[in-house]
mmCIF file of the C-alpha atoms, coordinates in Angstrom:
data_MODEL
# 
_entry.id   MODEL 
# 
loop_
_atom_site.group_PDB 
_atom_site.id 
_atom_site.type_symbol 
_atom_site.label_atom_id 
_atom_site.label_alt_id 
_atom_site.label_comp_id 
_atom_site.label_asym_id 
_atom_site.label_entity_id 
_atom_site.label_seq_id 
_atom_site.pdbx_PDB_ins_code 
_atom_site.Cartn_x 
_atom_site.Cartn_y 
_atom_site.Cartn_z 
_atom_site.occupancy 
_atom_site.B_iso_or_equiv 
_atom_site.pdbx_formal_charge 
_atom_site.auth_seq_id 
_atom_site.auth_comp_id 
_atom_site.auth_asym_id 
_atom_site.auth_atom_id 
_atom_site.pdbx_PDB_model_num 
ATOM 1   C CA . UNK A 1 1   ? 8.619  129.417 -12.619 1.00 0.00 ? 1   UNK A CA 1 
ATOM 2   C CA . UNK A 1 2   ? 7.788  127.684 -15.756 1.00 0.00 ? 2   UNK A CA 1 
ATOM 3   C CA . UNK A 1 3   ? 11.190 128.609 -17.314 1.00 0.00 ? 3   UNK A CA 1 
ATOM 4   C CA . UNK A 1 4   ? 12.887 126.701 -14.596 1.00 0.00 ? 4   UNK A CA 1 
ATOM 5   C CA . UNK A 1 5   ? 10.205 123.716 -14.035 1.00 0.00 ? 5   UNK A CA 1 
ATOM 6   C CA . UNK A 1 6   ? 11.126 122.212 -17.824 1.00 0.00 ? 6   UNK A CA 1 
ATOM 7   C CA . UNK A 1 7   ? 14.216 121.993 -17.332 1.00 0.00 ? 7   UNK A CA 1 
ATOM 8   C CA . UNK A 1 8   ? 14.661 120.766 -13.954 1.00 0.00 ? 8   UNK A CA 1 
ATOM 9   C CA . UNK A 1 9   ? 12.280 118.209 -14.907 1.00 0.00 ? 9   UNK A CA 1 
ATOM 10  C CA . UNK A 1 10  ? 14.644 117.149 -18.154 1.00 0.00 ? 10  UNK A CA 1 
ATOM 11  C CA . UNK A 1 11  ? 17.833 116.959 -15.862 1.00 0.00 ? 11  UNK A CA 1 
ATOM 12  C CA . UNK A 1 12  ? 15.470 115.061 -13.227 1.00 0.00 ? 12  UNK A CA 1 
ATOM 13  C CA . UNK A 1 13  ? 14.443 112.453 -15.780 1.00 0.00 ? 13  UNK A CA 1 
ATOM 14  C CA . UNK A 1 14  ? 17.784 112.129 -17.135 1.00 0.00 ? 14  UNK A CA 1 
ATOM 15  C CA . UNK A 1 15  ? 19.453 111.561 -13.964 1.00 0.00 ? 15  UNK A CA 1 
ATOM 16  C CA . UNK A 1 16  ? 17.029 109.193 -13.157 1.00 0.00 ? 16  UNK A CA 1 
ATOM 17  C CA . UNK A 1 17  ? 17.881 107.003 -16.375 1.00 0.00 ? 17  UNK A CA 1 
ATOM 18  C CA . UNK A 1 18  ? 21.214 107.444 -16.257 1.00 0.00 ? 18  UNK A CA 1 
ATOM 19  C CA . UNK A 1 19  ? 21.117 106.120 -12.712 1.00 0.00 ? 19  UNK A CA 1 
ATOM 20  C CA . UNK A 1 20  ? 19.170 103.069 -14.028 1.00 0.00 ? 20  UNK A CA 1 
ATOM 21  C CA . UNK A 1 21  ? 21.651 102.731 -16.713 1.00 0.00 ? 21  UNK A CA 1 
ATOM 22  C CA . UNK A 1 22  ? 24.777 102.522 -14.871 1.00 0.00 ? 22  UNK A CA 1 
ATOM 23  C CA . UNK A 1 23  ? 24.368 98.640  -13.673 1.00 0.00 ? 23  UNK A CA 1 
ATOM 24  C CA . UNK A 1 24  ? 22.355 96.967  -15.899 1.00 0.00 ? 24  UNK A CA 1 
ATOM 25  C CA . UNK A 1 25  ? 22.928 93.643  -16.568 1.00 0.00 ? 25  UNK A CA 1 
ATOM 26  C CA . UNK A 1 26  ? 22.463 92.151  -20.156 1.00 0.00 ? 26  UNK A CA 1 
ATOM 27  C CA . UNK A 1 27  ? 19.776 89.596  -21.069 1.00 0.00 ? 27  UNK A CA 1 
ATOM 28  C CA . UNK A 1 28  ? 22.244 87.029  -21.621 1.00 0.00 ? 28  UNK A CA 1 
ATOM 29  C CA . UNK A 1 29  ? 23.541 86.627  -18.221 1.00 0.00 ? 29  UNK A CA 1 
ATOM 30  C CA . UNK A 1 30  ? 20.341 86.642  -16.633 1.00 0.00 ? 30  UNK A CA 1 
ATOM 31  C CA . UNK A 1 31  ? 19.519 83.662  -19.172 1.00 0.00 ? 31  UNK A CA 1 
ATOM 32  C CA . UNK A 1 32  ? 22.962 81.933  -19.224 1.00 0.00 ? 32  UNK A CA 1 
ATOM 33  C CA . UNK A 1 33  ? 23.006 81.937  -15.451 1.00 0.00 ? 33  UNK A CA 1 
ATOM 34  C CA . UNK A 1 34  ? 19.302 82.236  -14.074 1.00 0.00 ? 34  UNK A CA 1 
ATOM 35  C CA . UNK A 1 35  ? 20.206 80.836  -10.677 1.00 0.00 ? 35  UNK A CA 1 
ATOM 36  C CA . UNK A 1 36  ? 22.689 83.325  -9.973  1.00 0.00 ? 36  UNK A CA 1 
ATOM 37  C CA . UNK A 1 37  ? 20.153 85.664  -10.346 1.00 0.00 ? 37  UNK A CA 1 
ATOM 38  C CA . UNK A 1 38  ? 17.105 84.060  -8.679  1.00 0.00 ? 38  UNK A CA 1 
ATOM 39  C CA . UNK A 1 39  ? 15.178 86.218  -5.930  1.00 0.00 ? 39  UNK A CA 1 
ATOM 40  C CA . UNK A 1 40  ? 17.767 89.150  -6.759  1.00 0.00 ? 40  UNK A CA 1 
ATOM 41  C CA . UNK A 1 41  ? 17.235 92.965  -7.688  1.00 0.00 ? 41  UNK A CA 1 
ATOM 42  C CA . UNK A 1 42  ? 18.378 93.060  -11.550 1.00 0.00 ? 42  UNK A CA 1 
ATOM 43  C CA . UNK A 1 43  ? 18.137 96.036  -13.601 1.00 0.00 ? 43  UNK A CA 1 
ATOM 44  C CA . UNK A 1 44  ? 17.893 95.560  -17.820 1.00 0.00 ? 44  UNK A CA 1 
ATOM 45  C CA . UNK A 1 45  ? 17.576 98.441  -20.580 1.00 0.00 ? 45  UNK A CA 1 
ATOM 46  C CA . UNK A 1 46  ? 15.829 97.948  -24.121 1.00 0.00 ? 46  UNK A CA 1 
ATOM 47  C CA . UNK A 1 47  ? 13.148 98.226  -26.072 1.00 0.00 ? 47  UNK A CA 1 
ATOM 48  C CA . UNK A 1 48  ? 9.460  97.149  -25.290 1.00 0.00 ? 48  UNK A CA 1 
ATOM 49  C CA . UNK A 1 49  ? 8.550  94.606  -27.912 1.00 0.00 ? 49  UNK A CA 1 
ATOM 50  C CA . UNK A 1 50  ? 5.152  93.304  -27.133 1.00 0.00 ? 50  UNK A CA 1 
ATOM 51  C CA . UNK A 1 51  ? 2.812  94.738  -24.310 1.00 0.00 ? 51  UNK A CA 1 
ATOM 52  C CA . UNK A 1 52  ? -0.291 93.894  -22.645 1.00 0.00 ? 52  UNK A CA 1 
ATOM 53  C CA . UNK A 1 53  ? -2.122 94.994  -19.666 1.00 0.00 ? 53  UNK A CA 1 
ATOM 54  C CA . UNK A 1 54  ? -5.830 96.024  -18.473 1.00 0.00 ? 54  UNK A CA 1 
ATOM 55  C CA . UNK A 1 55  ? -6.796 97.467  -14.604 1.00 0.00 ? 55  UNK A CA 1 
ATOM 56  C CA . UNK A 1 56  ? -2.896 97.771  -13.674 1.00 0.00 ? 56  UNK A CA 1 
ATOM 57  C CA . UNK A 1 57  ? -1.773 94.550  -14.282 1.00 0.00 ? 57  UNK A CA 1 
ATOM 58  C CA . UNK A 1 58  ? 0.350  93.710  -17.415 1.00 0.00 ? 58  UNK A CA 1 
ATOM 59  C CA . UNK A 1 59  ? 3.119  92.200  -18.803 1.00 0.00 ? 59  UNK A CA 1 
ATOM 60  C CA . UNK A 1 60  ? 5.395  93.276  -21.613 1.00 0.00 ? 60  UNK A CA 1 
ATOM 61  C CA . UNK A 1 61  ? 8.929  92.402  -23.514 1.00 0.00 ? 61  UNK A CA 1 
ATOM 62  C CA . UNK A 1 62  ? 12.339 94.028  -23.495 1.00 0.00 ? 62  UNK A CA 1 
ATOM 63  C CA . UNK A 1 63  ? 14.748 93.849  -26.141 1.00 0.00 ? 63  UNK A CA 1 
ATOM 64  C CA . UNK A 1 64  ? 18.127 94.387  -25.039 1.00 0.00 ? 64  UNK A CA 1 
ATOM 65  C CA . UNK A 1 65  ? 21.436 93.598  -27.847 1.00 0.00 ? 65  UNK A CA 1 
ATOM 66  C CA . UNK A 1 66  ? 21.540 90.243  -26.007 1.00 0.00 ? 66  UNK A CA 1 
ATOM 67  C CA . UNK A 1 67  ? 18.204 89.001  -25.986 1.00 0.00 ? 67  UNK A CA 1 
ATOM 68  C CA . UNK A 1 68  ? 14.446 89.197  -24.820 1.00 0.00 ? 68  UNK A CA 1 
ATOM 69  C CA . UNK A 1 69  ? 13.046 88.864  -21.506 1.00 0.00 ? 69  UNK A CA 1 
ATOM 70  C CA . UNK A 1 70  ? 9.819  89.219  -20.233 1.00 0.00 ? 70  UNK A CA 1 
ATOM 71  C CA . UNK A 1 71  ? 8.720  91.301  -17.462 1.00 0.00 ? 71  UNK A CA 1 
ATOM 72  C CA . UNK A 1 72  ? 5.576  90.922  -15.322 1.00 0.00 ? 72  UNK A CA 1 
ATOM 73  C CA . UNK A 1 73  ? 4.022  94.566  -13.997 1.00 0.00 ? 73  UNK A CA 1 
ATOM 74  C CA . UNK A 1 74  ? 1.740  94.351  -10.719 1.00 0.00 ? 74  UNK A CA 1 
ATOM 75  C CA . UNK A 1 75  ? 0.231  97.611  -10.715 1.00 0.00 ? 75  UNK A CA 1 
ATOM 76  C CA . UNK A 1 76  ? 0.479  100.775 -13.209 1.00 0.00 ? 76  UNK A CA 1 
ATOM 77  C CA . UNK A 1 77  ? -0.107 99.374  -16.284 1.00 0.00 ? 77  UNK A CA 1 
ATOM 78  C CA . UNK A 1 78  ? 2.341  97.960  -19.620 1.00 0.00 ? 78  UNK A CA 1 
ATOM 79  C CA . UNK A 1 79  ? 4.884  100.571 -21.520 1.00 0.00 ? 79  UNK A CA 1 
ATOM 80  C CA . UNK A 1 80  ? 3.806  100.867 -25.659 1.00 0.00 ? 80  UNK A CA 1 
ATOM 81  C CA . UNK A 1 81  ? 5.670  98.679  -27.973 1.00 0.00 ? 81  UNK A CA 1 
ATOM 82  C CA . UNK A 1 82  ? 8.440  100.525 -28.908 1.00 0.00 ? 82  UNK A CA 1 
ATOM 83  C CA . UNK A 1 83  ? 9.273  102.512 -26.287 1.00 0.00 ? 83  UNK A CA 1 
ATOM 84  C CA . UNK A 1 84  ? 13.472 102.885 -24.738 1.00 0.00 ? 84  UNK A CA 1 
ATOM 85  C CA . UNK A 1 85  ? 12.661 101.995 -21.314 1.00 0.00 ? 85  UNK A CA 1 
ATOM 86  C CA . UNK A 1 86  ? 15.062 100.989 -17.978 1.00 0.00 ? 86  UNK A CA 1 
ATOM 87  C CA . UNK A 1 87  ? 13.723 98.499  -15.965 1.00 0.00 ? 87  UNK A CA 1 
ATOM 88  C CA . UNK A 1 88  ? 14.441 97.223  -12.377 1.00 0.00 ? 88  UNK A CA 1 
ATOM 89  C CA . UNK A 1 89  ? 12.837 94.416  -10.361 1.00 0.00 ? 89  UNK A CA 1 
ATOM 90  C CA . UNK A 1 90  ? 13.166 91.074  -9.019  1.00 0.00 ? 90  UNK A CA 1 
ATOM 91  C CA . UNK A 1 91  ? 14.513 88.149  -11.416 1.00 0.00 ? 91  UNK A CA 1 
ATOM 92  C CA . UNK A 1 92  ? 12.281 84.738  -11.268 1.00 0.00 ? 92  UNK A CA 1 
ATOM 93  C CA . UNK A 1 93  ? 13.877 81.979  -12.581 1.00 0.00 ? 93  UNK A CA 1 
ATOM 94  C CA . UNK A 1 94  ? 10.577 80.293  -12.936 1.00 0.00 ? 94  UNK A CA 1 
ATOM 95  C CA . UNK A 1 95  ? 7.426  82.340  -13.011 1.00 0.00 ? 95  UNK A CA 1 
ATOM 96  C CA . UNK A 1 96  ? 4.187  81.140  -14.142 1.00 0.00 ? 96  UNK A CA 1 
ATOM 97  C CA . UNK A 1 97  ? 2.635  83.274  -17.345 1.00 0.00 ? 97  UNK A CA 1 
ATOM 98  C CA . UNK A 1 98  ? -0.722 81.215  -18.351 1.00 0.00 ? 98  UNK A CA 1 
ATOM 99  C CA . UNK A 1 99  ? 0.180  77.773  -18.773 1.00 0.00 ? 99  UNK A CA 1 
ATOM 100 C CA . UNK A 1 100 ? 4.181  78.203  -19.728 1.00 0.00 ? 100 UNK A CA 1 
ATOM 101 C CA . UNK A 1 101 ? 7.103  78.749  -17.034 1.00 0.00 ? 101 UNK A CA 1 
ATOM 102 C CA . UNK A 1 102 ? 9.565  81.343  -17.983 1.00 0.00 ? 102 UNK A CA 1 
ATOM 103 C CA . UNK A 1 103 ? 12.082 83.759  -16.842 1.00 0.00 ? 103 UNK A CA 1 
ATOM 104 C CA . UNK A 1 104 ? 10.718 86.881  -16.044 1.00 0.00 ? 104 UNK A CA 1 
ATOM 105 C CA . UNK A 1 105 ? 11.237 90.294  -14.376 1.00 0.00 ? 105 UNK A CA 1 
ATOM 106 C CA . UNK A 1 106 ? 8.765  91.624  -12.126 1.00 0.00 ? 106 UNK A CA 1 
ATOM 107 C CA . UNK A 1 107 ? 8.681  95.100  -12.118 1.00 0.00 ? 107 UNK A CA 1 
ATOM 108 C CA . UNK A 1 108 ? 9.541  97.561  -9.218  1.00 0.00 ? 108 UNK A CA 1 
ATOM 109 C CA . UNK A 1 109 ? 10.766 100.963 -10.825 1.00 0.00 ? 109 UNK A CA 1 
ATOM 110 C CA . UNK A 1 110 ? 10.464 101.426 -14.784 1.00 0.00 ? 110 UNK A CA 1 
ATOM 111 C CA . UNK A 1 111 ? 12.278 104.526 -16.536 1.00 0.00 ? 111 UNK A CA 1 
ATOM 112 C CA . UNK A 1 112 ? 11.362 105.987 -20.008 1.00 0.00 ? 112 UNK A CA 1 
ATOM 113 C CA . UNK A 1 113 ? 13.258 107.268 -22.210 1.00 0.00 ? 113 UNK A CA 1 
# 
């Protein structure tokens, strides 16, 4: 059972990325046109640059060849800094992070790669 569990899980998990992979949209067009986007389900791949989080709540930075974009998580914690990661979730044009207003992402469905 073993044998088979391993690799089921590897074609599972690829699948899964590949599926977030296919319509991604770069960090540039969510930046160039952030109304177009506003309110909508986005999906972005990159890498995590800087992460935070405690108790579930977090917030972290992808990386794409394009640019950097935050993304806000509301439960389940930040990715490591460094990791390949797909991300999908709802595009703010203004969200409030402290005392600045930017951009952001939050989170819905993350995939690791």
């Amino acid at each position: 059972m073993r044998k088979l569990a391993q690799p089921l899980l590897f074609v599972m998990v690829a699948l899964a990325f590949v599926a977030c992979n296919e319509k991604t949209t770069s960090i540039k067009s969510l930046l160039s046109d952030p109304g177009k986007y506003d309110g909508k389900t986005v999906r972005i791949a990159g890498e995590v640059q800087n992460s935070i989080g405690a108790l579930g709540f977090g917030a972290y930075e992808v990386k794409d060849n394009t640019g950097t974009l935050p993304v806000v998580v509301e439960g389940g914690g930040a990715p490591s800094r460094g990791a390949r990661i797909g991300v999908e979730g709802t595009f703010r044009a203004a969200y409030t992070l402290g005392t600045e207003s930017r951009a952001v992402i939050v989170e819905h469905k993350r995939v690791t790669r």
